[in-house]
Backbone as CSV, one residue per row, in Angstrom:
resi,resn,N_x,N_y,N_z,CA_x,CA_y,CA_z,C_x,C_y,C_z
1,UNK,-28.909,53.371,-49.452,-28.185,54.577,-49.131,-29.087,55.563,-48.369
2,UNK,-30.218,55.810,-48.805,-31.206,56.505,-48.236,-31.501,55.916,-47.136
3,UNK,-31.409,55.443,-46.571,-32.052,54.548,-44.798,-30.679,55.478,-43.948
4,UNK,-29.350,55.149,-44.265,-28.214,55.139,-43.630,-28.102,56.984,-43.871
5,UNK,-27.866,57.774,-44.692,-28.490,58.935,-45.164,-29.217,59.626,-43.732
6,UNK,-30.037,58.710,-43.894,-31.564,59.814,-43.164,-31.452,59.515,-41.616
7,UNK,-31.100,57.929,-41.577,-30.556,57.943,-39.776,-29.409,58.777,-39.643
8,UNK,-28.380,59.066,-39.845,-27.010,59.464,-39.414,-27.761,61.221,-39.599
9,UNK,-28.399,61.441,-40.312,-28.469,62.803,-40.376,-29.698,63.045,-39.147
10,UNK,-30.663,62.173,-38.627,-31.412,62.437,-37.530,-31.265,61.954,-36.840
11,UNK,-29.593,61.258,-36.229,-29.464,60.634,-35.119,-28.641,61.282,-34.467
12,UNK,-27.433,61.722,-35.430,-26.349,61.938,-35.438,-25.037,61.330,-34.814
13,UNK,-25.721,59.676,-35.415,-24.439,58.570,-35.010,-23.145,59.026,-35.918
14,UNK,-22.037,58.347,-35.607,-21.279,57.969,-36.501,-21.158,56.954,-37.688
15,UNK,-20.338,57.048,-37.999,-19.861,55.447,-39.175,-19.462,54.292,-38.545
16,UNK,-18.917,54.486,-37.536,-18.204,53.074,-36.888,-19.411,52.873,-35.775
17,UNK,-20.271,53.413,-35.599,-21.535,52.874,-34.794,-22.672,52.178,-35.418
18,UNK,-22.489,52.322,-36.945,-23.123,50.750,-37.877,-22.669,49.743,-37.474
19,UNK,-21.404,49.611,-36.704,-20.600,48.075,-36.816,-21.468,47.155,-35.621
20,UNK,-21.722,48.272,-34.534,-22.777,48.155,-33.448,-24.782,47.478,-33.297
21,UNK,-25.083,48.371,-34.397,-26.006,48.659,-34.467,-27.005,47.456,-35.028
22,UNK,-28.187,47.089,-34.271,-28.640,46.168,-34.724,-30.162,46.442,-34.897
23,UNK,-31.179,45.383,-35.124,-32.435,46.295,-35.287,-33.300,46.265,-34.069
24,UNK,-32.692,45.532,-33.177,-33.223,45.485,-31.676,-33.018,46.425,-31.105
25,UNK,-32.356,47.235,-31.290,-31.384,48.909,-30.854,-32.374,50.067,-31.267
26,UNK,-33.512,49.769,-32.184,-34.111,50.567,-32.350,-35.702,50.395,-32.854
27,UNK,-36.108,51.443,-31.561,-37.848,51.039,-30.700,-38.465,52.063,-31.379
28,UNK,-39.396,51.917,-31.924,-40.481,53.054,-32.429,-41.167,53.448,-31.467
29,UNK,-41.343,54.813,-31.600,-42.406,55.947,-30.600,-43.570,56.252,-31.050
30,UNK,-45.080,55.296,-30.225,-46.006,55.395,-31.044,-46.889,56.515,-30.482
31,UNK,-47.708,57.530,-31.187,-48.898,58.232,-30.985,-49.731,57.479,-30.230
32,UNK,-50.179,58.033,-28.771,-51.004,56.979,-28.172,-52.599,57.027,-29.041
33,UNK,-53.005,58.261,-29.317,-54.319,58.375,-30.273,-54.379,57.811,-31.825
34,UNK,-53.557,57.484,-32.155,-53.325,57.304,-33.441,-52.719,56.117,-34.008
35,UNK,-52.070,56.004,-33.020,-50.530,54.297,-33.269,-50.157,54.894,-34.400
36,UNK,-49.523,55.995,-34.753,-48.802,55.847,-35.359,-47.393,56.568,-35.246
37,UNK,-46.055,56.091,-35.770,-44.957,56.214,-35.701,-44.772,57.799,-35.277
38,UNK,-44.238,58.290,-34.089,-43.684,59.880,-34.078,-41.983,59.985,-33.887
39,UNK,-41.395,59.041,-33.749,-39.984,58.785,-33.588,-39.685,57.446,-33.138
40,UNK,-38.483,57.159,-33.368,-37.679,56.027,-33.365,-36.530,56.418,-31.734
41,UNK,-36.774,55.547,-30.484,-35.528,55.930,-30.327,-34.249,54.781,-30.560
42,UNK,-33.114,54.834,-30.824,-32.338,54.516,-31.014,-30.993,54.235,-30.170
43,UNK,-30.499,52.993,-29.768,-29.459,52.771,-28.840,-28.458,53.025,-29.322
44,UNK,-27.206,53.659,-29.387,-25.815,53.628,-29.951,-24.998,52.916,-28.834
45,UNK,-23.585,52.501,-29.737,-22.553,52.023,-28.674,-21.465,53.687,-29.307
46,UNK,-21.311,54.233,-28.611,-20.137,55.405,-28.519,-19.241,55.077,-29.050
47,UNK,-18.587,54.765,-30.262,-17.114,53.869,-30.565,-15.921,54.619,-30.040
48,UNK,-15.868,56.214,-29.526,-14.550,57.091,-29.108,-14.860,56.835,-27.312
49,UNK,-15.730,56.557,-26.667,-16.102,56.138,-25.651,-16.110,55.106,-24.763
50,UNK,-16.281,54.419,-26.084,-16.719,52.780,-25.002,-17.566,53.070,-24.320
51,UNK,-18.964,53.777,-25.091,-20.112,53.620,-24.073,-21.253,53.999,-24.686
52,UNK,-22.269,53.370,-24.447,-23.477,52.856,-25.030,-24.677,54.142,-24.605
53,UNK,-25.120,55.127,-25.712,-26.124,55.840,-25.606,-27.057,56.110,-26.575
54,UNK,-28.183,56.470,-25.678,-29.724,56.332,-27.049,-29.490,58.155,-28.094
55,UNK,-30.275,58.000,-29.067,-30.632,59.533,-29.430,-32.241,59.081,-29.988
56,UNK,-32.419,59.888,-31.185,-34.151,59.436,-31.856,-33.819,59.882,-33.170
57,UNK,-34.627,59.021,-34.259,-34.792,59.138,-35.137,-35.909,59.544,-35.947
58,UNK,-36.512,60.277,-36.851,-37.368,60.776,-37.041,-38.152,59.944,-37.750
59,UNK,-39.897,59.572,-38.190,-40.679,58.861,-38.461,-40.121,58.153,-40.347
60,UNK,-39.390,59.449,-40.419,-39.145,59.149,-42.394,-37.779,58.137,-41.941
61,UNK,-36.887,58.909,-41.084,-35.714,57.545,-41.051,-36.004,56.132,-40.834
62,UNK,-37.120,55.869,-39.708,-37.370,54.825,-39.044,-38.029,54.097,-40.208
63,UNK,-39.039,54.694,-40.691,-40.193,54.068,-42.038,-38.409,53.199,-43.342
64,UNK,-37.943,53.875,-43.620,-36.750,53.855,-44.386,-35.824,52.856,-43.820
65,UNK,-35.765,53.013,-42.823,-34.826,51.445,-42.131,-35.917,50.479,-41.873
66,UNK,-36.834,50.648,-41.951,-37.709,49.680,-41.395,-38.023,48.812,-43.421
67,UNK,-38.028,49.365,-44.151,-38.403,49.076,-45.730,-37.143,47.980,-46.115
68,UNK,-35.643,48.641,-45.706,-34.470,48.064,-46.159,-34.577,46.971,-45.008
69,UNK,-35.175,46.495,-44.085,-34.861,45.460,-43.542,-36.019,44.427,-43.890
70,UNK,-37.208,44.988,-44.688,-38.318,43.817,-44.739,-37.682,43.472,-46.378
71,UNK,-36.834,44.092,-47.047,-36.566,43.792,-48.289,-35.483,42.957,-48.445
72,UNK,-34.334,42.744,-47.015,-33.123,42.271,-47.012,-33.438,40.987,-46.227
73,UNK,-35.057,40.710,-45.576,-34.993,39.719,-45.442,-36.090,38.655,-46.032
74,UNK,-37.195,39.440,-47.259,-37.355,38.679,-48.240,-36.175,38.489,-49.219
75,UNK,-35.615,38.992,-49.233,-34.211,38.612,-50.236,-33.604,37.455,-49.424
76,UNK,-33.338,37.499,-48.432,-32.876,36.287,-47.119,-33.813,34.974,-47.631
77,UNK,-35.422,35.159,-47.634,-35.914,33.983,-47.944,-35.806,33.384,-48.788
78,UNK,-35.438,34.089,-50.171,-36.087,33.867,-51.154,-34.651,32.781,-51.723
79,UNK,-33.713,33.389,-51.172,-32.027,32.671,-51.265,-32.837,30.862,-50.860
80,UNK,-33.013,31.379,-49.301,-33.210,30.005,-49.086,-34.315,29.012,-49.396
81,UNK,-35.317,29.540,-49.812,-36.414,28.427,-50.784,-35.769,27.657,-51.612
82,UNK,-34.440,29.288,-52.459,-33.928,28.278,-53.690,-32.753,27.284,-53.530
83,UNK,-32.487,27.967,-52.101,-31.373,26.732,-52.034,-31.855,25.094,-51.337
84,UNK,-33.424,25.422,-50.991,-33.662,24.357,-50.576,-34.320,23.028,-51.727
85,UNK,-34.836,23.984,-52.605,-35.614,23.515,-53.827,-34.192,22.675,-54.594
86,UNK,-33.300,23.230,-54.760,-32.577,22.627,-55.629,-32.018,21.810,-54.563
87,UNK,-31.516,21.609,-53.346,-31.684,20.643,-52.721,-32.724,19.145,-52.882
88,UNK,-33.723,19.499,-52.965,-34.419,18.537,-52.939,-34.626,17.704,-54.456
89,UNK,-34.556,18.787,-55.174,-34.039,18.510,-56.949,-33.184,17.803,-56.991
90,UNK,-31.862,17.344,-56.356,-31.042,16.789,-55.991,-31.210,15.346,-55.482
91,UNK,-32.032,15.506,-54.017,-32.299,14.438,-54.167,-33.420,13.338,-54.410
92,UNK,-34.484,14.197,-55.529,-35.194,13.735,-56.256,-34.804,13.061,-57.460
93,UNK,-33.791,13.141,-58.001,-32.773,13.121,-58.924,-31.925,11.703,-58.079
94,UNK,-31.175,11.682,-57.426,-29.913,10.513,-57.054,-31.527,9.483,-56.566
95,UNK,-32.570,9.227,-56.141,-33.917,8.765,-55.555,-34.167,7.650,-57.060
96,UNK,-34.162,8.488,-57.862,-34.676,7.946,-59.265,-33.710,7.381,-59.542
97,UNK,-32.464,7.047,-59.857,-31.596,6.478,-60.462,-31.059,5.384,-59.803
98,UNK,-30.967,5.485,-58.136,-31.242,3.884,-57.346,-32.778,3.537,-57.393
């Protein structure tokens, strides 16, 4: 809730421009002395428009979408280890019995 929260309030997308929005759509702005994060900018698709424009997001939104996507895709892996493990449990299992 907090990622979606903190972009919409420093982007000032809409709701129907999540349906759009992907994580390629949005480029971090680095400190050339420092590398570190000073804004996000961000691509929108206009959904009352039909037309595709950037705004920026601030370093706490970007850090915050950037957390919910390294967590949604160890959760992504972790699905598929187990679906591969019990896969192979499977056919470690039918292996033994012919």
């Amino acid at each position: 809730m907090k990622p979606i929260v903190l972009t919409m309030i420093s982007s000032g997308i809409r709701i129907r421009s999540w349906d759009y929005l992907k994580w390629k759509h949005i480029i971090p702005l680095k400190d050339k002395s420092n590398n570190n994060v000073i804004a996000a900018k961000i691509t929108v698709f206009d959904t009352k428009n039909n037309k595709e424009y950037f705004s920026f997001i601030t370093p706490e939104a970007y850090y915050s979408l950037k957390g919910w996507i390294n967590l949604y895709i160890n959760f992504i892996l972790k699905v598929i280890q187990m679906f591969f493990l019990k896969i192979l449990t499977i056919l470690n299992a039918k292996i033994i019995i012919y």
